[in-house]
C-alpha positions, 0 to 999 in steps of 0.5 A: 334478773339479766332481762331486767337489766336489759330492758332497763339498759335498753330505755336509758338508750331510748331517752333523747340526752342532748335535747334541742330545747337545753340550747337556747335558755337564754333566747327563750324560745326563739332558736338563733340563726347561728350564722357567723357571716350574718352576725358579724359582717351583715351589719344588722341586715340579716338575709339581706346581705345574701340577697346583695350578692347577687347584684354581682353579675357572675353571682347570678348569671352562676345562681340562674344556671344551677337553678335552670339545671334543675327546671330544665328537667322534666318532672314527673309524678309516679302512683303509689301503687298500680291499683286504679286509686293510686293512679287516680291519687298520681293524676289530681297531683299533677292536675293541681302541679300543673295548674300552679305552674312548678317549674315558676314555684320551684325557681322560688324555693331555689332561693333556699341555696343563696338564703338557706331556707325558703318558705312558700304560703299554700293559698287553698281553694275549692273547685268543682268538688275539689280542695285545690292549692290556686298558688304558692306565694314565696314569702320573704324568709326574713318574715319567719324565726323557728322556736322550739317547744318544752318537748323540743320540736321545732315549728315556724313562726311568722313574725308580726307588728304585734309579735315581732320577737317570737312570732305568731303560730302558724295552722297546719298544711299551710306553709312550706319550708325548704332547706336544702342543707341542713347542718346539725340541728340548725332548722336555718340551713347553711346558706350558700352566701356564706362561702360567697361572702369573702370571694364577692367582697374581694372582688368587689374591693379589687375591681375597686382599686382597678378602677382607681388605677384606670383613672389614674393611669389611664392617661400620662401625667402632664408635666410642665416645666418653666424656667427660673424667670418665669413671672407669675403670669407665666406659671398661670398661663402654664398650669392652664395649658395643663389643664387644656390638656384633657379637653382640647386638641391644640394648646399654646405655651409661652417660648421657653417652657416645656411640656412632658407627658409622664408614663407610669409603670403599668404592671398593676393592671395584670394582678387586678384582672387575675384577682377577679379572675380568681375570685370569679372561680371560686364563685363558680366552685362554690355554686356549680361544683366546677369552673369549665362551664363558666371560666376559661382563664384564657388557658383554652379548652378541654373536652374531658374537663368540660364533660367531667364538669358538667357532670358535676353541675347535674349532680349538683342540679339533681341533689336541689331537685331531689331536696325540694322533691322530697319536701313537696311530697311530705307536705304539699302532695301528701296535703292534696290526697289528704284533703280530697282522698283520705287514705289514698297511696301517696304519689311522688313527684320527682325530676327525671335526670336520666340521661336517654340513650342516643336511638342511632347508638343504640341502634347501632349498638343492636345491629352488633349483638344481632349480628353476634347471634343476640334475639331480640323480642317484639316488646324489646323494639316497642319499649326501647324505640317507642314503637307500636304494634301495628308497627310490626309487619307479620309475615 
């Protein structure tokens, strides 16, 4: 009897309660972007607003450089296993990689952090006996919604002029979708220009009003002052004198009126450019992780700052080339081996982030502990300083 309870507890254990598909009843199918900025300061633009960041200068330049983090790194594709069908498999994946150009695909997908989600279309193609992908197009993320099923499962729908709610189903092995932050069960992601919305509008708005003020105060206010008998031809003749002010070298006044030019007090200026500043750094912090690669502030350099930041920043380099690697290997490498070699071990592709030793260091490194009384092997020397066998001379 208490194996029959037990089994019973075990399967209301294995029942899925809090289903996906009993939180959009009333959006029918179609799951919401639960975006807040988007539905409340995108003003009906959806990703666009996102895409707009970028116009600022420091959003890009921060954007290009966690994206040139991640290419910048040589990729890599590992065999299943050892066996000669492994290394077959692991060599047509970097055959056809190569051939669409990764580094260009991967810049695309990168898109994902600003927007949140990316999706590429697989165009196949068949070449001297092999089913090959001749290129992945990023299409516009703006063009897709995610539905969810009666069984909960979520799948990717394009929308179309003649479904331009719910979208049209899409055939398998053909379309890619990369999120790299997914939150809860959001098929979405949390969009990185959601924390740079407010930091790029108040900065936007602060360089706003330092411009008004430039042009305010940029130059002193001309005062003119005349005389209490001055007829109205005398005021005319003044007011032009003025305006000549701006535009020539040299004016004439009649005897008797005086010209003063009225400096304004100019503190404002300083708590315009820190403002920038500031929000100029929080961009940095929400893209990179860190600030001492980008701003400096005027407060000088340090080192240990400056290597513990770009520390962080390959972290999070290597935490997008990990994200999308792991995406490409469950969709577009499995996709390979299953349309050309069924039943093949899967190769993986991934980013090398090792950083390699300095060979003088090491060098010098091995010197010390040889002198110490440590022996190293032949094979030691070959594999830790790439060297070959006839590179030994035999005595």
């Amino acid at each position: 009897m208490a194996k029959v309870e037990q089994k019973t507890a075990m399967q209301a254990l294995t029942v899925e309660i809090a289903h996906l598909r009993d939180e959009v009843p009333m959006f029918g199918c179609v799951l919401p972007n639960p975006d807040k900025v988007l539905s409340a300061r995108g003003g009906g633009k959806g990703l666009e607003t996102y895409e707009n960041l970028e116009a600022d200068a420091h959003v890009r330049a921060v954007i290009n450089k966690r994206k040139r983090a991640v290419i910048s790194r040589e990729w890599v594709v590992n065999p299943g296993d050892d066996t000669p069908l492994g290394k077959e498999a692991a060599g047509m994946v970097r055959r056809h990689l190569a051939a669409i150009g990764l580094d260009r695909m991967t810049v695309g997908f990168l898109d994902a952090i600003m927007k949140g989600y990316a999706v590429g279309e697989v165009m196949w193609a068949v070449e001297n006996g092999e089913i090959k992908p001749a290129a992945v197009r990023l299409r516009d993320p703006k063009r897709f919604v995610f539905t969810v099923d009666k069984d909960g499962a979520v799948e990717l729908r394009l929308l179309t002029q003649q479904s331009p709610s719910t979208g049209i189903e899409l055939p398998e092995e053909k379309f890619i979708v990369f999120t790299p932050e997914k939150r809860s069960e959001n098929p979405y992601g949390f969009a990185l220009g959601n924390s740079l919305f407010w930091p790029v509008f108040f900065k936007r708005e602060g360089i706003t009003f330092w411009l008004t003020f430039c042009d305010k105060y940029g130059n002193p206010t001309c005062v003119g002052t005349y005389p209490t008998s001055a007829s109205r031809e005398d005021k005319t003749c003044l007011r032009e004198a003025l305006q000549a002010i701006a535009n020539d070298s040299g004016i004439v006044v009649p005897q008797g009126m005086e010209i003063k030019l009225l400096e304004a007090a100019r503190s404002g200026i300083d708590s315009y450019e820190k403002l920038v500043r500031y929000m100029d750094e929080q961009i940095s912090e929400v893209v990179l992780g860190e600030t001492g690669t980008t701003n400096q502030s005027g407060t000088g350099g340090s080192n240990a700052r400056d290597r513990v930041g770009n520390e962080v920043r390959l972290e999070t380099a290597k935490a997008d080339a990990d994200a999308l690697c792991e995406v490409l290997n469950n969709t577009l490498v499995k996709w390979i081996i299953d349309q050309n070699m069924p039943g093949a071990p899967l190769p993986k592709v991934w980013r090398d982030f090792e950083d390699k030793e300095d060979q003088v260091e090491k060098a010098g490194r091995d010197v010390k502990l040889t002198q110490v009384g440590v022996k190293f092997t032949k094979s030691y020397y070959m594999r830790e300083y790439n060297l070959q066998e006839d590179d030994f001379e035999l005595t």
